[in-house]
N, CA, C and O of each residue as an XYZ file, in Angstrom:
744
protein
N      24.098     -8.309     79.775
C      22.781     -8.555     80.294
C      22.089     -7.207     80.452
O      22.566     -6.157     80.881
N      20.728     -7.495     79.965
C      20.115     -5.924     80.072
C      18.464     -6.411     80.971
O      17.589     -7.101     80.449
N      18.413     -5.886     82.246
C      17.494     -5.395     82.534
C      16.330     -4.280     82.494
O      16.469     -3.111     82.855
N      15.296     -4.795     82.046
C      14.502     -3.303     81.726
C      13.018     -3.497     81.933
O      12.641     -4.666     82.017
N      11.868     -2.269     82.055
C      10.887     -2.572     82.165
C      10.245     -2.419     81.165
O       9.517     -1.572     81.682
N       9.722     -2.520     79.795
C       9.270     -2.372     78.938
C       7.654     -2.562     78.786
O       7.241     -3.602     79.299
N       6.759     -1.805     78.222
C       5.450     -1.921     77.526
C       5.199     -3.028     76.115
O       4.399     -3.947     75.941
N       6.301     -2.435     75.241
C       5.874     -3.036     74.236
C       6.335     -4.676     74.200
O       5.570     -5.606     73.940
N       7.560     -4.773     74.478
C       7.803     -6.259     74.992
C       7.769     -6.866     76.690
O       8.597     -7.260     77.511
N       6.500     -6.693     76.634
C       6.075     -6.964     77.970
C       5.665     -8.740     78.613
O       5.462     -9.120     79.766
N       5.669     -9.593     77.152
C       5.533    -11.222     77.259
C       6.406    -11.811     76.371
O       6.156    -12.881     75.817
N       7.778    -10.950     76.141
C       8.396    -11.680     75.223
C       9.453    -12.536     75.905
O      10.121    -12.071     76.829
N       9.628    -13.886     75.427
C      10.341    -14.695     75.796
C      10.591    -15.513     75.294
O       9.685    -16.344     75.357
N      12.130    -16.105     74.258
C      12.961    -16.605     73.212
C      14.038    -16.343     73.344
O      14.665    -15.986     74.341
N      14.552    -16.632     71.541
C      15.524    -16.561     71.277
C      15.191    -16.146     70.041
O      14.451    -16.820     69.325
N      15.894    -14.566     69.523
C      16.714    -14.506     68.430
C      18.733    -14.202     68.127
O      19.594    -13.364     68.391
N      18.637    -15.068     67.668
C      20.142    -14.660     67.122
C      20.838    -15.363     68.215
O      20.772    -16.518     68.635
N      21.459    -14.428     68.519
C      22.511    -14.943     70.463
C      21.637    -13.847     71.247
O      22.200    -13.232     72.153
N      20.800    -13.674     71.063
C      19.932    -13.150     72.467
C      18.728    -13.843     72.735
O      17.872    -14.125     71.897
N      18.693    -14.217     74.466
C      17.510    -14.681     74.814
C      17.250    -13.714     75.337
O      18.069    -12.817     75.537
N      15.347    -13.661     75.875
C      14.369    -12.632     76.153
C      13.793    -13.604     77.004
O      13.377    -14.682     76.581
N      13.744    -13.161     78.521
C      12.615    -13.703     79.392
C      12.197    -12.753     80.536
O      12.863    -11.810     80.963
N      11.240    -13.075     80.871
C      10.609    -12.494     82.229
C      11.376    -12.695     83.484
O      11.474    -13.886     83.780
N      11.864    -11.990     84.185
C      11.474    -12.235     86.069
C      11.645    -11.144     86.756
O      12.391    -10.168     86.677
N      10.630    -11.571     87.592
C      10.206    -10.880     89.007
C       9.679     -9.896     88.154
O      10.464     -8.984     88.410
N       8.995     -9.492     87.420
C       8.206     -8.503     86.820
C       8.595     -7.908     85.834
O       7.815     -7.195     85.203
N       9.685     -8.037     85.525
C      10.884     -7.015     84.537
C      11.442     -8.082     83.571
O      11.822     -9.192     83.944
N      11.458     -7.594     82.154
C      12.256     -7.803     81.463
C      13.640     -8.199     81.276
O      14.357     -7.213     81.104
N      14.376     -9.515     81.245
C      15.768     -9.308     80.690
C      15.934    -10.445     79.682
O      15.308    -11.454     79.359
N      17.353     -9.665     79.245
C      17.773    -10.099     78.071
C      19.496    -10.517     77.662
O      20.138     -9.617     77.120
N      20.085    -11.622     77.879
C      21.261    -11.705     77.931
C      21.786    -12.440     76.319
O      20.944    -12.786     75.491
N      22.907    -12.552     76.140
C      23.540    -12.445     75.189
C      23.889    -13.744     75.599
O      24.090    -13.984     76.790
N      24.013    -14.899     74.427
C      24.328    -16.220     74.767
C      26.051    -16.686     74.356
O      26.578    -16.736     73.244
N      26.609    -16.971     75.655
C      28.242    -17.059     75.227
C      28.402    -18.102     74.247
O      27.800    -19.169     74.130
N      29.535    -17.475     73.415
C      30.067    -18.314     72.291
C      31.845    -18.140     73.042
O      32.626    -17.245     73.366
N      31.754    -19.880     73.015
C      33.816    -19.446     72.955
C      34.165    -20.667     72.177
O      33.459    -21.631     71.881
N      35.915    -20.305     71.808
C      35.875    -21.376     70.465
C      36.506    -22.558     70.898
O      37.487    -22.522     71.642
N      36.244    -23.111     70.677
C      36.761    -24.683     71.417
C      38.339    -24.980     71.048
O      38.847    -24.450     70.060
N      39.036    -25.814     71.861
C      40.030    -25.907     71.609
C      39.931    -26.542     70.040
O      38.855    -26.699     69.462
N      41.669    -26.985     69.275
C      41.282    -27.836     67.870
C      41.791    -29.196     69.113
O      42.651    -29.064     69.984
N      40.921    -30.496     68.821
C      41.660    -32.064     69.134
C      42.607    -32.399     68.222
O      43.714    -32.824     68.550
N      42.177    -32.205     66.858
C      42.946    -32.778     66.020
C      45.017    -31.993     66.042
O      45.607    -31.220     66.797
N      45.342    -32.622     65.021
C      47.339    -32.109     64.748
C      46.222    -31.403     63.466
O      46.082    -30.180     63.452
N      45.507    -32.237     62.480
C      45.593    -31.154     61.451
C      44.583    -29.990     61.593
O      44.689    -29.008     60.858
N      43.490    -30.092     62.632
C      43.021    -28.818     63.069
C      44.386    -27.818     63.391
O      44.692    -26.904     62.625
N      44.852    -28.008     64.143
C      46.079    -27.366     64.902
C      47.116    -26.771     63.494
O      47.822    -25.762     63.482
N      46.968    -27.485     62.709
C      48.233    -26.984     61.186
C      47.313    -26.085     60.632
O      47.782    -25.107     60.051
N      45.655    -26.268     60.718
C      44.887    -25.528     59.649
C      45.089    -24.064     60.291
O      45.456    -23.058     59.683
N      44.770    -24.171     61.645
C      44.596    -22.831     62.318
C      46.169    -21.895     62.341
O      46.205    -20.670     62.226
N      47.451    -22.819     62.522
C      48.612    -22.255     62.195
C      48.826    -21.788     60.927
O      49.589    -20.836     60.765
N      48.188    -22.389     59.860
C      48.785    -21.559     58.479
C      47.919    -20.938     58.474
O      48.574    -19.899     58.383
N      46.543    -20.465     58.498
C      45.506    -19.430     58.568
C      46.053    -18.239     59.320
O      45.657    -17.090     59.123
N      46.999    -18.584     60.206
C      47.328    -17.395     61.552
C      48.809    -16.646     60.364
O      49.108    -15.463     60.205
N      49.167    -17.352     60.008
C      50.697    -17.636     59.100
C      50.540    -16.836     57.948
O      51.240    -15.823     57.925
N      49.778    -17.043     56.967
C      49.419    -16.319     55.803
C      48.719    -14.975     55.895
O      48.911    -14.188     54.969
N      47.604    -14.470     57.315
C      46.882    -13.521     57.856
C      47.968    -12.546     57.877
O      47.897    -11.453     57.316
N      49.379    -13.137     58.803
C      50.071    -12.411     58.949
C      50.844    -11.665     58.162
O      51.208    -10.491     58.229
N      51.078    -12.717     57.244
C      51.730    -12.283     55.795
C      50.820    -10.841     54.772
O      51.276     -9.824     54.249
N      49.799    -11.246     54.829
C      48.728    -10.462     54.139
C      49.028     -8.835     54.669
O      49.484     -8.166     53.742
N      48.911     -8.260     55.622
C      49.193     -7.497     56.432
C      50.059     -6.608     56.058
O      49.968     -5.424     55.733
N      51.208     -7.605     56.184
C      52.603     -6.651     55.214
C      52.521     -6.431     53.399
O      53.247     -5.605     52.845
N      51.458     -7.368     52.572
C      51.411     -6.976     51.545
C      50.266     -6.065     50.843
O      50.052     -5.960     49.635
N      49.493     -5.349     52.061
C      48.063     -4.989     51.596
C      48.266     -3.874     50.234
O      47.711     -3.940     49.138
N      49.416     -2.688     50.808
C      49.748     -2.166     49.917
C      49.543     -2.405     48.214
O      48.830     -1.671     47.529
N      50.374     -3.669     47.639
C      50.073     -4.155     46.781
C      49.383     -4.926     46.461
O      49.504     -5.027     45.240
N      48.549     -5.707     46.884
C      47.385     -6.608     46.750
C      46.014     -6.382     46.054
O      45.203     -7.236     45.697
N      45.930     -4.680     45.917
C      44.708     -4.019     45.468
C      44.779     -4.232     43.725
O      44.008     -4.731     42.906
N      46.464     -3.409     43.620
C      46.534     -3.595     42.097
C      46.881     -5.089     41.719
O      46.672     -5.321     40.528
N      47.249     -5.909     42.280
C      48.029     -7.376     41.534
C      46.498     -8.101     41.503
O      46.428     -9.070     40.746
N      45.582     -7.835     42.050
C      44.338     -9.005     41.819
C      43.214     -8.099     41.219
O      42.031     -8.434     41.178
N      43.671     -7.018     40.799
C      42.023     -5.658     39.787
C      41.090     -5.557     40.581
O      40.018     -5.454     39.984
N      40.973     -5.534     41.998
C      39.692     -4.990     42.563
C      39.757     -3.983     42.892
O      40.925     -3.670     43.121
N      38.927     -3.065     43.095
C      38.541     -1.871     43.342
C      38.413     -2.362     45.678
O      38.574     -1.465     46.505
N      38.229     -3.293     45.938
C      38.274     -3.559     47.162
C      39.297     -4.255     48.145
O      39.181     -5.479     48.197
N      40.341     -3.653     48.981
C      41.362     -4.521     49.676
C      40.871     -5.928     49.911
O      41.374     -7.010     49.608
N      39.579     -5.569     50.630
C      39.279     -6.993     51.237
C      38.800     -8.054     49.635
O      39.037     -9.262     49.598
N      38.412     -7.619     48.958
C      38.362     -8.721     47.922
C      39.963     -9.160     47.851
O      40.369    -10.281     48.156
N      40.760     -8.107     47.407
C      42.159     -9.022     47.189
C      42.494     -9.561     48.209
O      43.226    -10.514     47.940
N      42.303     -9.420     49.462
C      42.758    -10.122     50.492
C      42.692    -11.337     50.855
O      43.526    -12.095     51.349
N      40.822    -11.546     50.350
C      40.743    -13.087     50.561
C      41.315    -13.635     49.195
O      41.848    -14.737     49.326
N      41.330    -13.099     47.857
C      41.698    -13.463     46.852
C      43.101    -14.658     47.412
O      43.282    -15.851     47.169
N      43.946    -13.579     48.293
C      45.268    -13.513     48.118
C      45.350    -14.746     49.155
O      46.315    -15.507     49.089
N      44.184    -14.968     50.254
C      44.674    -15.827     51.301
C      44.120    -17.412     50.638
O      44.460    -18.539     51.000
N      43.167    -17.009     49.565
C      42.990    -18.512     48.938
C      43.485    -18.910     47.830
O      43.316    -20.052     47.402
N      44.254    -17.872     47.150
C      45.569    -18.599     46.689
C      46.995    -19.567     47.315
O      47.325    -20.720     47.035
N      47.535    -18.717     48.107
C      47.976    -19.205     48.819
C      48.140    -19.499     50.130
O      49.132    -19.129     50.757
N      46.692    -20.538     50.904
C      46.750    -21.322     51.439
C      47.208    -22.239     51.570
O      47.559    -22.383     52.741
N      47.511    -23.320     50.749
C      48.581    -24.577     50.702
C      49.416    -24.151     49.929
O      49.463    -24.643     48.802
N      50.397    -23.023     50.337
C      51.847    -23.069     50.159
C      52.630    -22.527     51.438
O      53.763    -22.074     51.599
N      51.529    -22.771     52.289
C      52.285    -22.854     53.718
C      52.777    -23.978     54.392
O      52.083    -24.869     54.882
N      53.704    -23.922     54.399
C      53.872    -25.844     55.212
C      54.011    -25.801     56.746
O      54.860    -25.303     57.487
N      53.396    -26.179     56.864
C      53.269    -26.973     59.047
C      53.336    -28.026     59.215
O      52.481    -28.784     58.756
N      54.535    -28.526     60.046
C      54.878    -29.607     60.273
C      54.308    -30.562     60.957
O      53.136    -30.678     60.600
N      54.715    -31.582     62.097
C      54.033    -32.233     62.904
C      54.463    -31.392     64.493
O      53.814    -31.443     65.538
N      55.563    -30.756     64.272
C      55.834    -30.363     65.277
C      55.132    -28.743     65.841
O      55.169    -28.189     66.939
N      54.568    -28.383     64.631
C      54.005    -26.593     64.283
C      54.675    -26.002     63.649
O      54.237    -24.912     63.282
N      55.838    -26.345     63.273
C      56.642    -25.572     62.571
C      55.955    -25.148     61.166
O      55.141    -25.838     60.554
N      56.547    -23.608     60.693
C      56.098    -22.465     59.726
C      57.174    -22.581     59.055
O      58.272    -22.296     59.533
N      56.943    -23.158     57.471
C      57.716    -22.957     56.481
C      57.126    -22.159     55.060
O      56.529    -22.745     54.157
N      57.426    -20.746     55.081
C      57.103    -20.182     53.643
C      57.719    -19.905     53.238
O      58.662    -19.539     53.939
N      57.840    -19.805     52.107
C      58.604    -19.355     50.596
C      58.340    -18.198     50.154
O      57.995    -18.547     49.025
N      58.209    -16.882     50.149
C      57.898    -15.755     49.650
C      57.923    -15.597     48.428
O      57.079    -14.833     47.960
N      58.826    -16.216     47.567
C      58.756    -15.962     46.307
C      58.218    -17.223     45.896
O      58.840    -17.537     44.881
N      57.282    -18.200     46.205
C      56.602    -18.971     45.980
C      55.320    -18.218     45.909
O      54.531    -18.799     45.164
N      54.964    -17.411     46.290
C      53.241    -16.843     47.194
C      53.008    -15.809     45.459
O      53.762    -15.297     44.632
N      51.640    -15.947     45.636
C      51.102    -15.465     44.473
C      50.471    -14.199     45.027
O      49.863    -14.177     46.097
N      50.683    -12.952     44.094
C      50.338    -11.446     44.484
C      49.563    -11.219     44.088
O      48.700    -10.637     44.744
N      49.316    -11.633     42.343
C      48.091    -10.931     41.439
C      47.597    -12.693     40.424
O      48.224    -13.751     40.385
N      46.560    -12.391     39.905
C      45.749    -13.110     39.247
C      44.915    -12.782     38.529
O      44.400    -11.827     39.111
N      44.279    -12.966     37.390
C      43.296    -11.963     36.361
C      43.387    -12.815     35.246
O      44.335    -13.600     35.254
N      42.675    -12.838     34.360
C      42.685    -13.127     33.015
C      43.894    -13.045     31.713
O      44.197    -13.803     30.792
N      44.318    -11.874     32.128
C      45.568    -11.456     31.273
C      46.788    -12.555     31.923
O      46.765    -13.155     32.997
N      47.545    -12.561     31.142
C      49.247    -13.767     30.905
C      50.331    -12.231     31.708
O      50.410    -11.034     31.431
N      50.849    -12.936     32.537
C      51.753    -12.528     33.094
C      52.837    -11.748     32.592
O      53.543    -12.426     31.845
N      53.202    -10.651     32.719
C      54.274    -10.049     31.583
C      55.665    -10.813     32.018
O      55.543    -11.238     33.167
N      56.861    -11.094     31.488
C      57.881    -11.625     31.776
C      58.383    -10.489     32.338
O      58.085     -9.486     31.690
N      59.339    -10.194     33.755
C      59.400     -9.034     34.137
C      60.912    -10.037     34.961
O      60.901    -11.135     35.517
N      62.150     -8.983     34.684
C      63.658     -9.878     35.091
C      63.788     -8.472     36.200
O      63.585     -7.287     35.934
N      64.155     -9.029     37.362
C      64.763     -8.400     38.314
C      66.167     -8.653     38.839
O      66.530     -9.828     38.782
N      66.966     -7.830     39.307
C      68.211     -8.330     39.150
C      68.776     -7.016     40.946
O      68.367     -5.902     41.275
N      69.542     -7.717     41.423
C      70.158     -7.032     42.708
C      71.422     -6.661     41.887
O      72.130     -7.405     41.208
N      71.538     -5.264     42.126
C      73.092     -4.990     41.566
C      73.426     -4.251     43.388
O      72.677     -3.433     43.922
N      74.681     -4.809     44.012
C      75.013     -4.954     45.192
C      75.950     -3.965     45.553
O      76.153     -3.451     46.652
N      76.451     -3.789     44.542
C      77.645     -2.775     44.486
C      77.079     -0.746     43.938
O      77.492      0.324     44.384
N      76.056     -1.043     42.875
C      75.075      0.101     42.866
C      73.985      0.380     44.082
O      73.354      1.423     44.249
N      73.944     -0.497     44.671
C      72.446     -0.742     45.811
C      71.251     -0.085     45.106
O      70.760      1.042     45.166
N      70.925     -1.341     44.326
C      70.031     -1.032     43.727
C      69.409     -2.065     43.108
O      69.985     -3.098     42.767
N      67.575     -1.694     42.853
C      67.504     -3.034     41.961
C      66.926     -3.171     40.523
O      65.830     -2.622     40.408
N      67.404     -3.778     39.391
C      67.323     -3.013     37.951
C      65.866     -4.109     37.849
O      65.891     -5.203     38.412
N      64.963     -3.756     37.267
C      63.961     -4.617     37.080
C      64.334     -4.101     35.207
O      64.715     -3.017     34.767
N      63.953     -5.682     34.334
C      63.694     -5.429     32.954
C      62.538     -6.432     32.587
O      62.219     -7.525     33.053
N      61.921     -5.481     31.360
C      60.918     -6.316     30.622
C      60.577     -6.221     29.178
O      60.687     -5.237     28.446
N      60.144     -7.407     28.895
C      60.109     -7.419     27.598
C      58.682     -6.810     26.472
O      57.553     -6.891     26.957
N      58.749     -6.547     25.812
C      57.426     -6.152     24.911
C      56.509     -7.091     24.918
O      56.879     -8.124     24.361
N      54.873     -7.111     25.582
C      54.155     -8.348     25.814
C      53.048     -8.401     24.573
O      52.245     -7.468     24.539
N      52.948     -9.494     23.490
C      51.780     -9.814     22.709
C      50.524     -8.814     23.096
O      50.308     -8.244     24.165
N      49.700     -8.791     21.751
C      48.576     -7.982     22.809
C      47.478     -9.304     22.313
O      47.458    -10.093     21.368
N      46.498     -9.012     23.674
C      45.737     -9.751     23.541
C      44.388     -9.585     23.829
O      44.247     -8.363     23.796
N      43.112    -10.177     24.141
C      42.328     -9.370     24.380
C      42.170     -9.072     26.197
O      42.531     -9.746     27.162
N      41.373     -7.579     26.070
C      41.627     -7.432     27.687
C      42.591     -6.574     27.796
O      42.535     -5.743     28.703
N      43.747     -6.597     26.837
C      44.743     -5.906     27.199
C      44.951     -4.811     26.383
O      45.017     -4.871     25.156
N      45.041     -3.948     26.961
C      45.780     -2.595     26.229
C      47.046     -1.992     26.425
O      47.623     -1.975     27.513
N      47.624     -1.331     25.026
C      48.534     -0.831     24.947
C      49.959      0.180     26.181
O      51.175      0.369     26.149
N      49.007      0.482     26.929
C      49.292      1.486     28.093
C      49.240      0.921     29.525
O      49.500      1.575     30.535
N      48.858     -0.425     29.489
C      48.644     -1.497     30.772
C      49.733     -1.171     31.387
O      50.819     -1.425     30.866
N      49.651     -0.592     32.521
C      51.053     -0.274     33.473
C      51.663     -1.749     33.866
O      51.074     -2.778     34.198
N      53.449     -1.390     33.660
C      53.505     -3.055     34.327
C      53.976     -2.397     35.989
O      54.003     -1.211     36.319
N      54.313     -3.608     36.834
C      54.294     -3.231     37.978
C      55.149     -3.885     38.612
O      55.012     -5.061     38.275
N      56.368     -3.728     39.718
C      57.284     -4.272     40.288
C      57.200     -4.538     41.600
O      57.714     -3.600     42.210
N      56.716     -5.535     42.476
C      56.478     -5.572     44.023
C      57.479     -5.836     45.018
O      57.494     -7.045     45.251
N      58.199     -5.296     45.602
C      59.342     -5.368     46.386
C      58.657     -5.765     47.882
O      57.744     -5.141     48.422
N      59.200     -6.721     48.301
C      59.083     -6.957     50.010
C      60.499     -6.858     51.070
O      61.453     -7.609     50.867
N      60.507     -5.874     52.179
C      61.415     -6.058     52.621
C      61.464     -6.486     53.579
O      60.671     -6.076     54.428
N      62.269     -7.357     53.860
C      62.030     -8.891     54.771
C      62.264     -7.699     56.515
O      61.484     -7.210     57.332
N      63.223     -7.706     56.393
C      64.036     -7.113     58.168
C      62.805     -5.896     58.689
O      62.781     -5.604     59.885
N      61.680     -5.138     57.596
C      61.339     -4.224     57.937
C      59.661     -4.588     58.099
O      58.965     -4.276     59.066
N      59.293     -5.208     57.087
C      57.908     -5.954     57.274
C      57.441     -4.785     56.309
O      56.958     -3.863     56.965
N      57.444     -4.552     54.921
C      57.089     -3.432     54.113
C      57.056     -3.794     53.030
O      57.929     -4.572     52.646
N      56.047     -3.360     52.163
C      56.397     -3.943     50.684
C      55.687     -2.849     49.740
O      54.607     -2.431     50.159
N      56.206     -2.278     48.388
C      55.983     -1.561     47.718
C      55.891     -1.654     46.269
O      56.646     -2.355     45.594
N      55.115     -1.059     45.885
C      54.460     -1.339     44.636
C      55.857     -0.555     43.377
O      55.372     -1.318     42.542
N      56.279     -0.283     43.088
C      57.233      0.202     41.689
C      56.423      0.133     40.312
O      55.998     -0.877     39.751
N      56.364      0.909     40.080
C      55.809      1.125     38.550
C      56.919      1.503     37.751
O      57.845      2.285     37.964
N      56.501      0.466     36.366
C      57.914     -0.136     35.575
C      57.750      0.750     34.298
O      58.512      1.537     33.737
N      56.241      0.256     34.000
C      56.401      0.808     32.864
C      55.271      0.360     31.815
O      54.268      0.019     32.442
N      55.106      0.252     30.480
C      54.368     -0.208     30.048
C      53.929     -1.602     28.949
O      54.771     -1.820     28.078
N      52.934     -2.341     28.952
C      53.178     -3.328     28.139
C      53.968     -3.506     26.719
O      54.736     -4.378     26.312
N      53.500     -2.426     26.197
C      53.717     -1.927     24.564
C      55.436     -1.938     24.082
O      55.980     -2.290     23.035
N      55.890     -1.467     25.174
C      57.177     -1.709     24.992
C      58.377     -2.186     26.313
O      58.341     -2.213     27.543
N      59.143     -2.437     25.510
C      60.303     -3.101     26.335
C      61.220     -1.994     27.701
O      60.768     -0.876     27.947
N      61.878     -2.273     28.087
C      62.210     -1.261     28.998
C      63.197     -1.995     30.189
O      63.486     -3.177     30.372
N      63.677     -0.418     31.103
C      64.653     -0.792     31.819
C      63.741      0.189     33.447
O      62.855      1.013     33.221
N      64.180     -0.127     34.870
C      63.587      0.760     35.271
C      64.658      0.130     36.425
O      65.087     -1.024     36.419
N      64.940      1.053     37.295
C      66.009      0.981     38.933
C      65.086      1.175     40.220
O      63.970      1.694     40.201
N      65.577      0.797     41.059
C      65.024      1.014     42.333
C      66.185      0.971     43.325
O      66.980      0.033     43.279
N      66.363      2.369     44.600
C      67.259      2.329     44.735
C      67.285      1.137     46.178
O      66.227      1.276     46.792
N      67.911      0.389     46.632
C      67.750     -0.436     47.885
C      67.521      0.768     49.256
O      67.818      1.962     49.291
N      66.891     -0.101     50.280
C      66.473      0.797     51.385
C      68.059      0.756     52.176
O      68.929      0.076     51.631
N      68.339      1.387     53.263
C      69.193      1.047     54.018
C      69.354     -0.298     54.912
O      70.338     -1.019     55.075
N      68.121     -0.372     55.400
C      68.472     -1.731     56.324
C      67.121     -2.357     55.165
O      66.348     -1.825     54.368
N      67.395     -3.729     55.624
C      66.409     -4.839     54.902
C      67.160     -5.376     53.371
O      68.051     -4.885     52.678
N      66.451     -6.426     53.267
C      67.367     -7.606     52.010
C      65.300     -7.412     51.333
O      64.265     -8.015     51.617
N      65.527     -6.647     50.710
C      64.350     -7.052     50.003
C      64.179     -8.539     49.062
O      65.101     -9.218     48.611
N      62.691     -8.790     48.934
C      62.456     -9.841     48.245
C      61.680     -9.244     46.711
O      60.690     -8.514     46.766
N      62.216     -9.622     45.569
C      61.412     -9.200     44.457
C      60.537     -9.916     43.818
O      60.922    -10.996     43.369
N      59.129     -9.497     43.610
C      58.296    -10.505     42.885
C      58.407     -9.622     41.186
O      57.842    -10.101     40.203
């Protein structure tokens, strides 16, 4: 709330936006009109707002990679990219319960066909061998198109981008495992 004596708005009295403007006792004020958010009535209000809270959270730990897997030049474009892809692959129950799949959830999207890209846990090296194959060219795509390896590690809440290598040809590339955490590979 702002009290004041003003000249130039000396008969103003409305509403713009969330502010009203009125007179008293000689002086100007102007308060800000409360907004609060209502509870949800509904179970599936209540599931919408849990997987919205669910996937937000998820997003968070993948911002890192999210820039390059969807080609924007802007986080927040991939971000919402990333939260309206996968929105319904969150499941909420009747009870609230949070069921995701991580290697269900989609990272990148674009025009270009997906390179076939094999990841493999070797347990005894601690390490993880990613391979890929030589991809068609097509249009859009060029020769030198970096491919790209996204690791999530579950115990730590971290995820990192690996650069593999390139479309044009086939290839082998390692990553060594962290100490603590069971990473997830996309």
């Amino acid at each position: 709330m702002a009290i004041f004596e003003s000249t130039i708005f000396e008969n103003l009295s409305g509403t713009v936006g969330n502010v009203t403007s009125y007179k008293l006792k000689g002086k100007q004020v102007a308060r800000a009109k409360i907004f609060s958010r209502k509870d949800a009535k509904t179970l599936q209000q209540l599931k919408q707002r849990t997987r919205m809270k669910t996937i937000s959270l998820f997003k968070h730990h993948l911002t890192p990679i999210l820039a390059s897997g969807f080609c924007t030049s802007s986080r927040k474009d991939a971000s919402n990219r990333f939260l309206a892809l996968n929105m319904g692959k969150v499941e909420v129950d009747d009870e609230l319960n949070v069921t995701i799949d991580p290697l269900q959830l989609a990272i990148s999207d674009g025009p270009l066909a997906l390179p076939v890209i094999e990841a493999e846990i070797d347990h005894a090296g601690h390490r993880v061998i990613f391979r890929w194959k030589k991809q068609p060219l097509m249009p859009y795509m060029y020769k030198n198109d970096c491919l790209h390896g996204a690791i999530y590690e579950t115990q730590v809440g971290r995820s990192r981008k690996v650069i593999l290598g390139t479309r044009a040809e086939a290839g082998e590339a390692t990553w060594e495992l962290p100490k603590i955490g069971i990473p997830i590979i996309w």
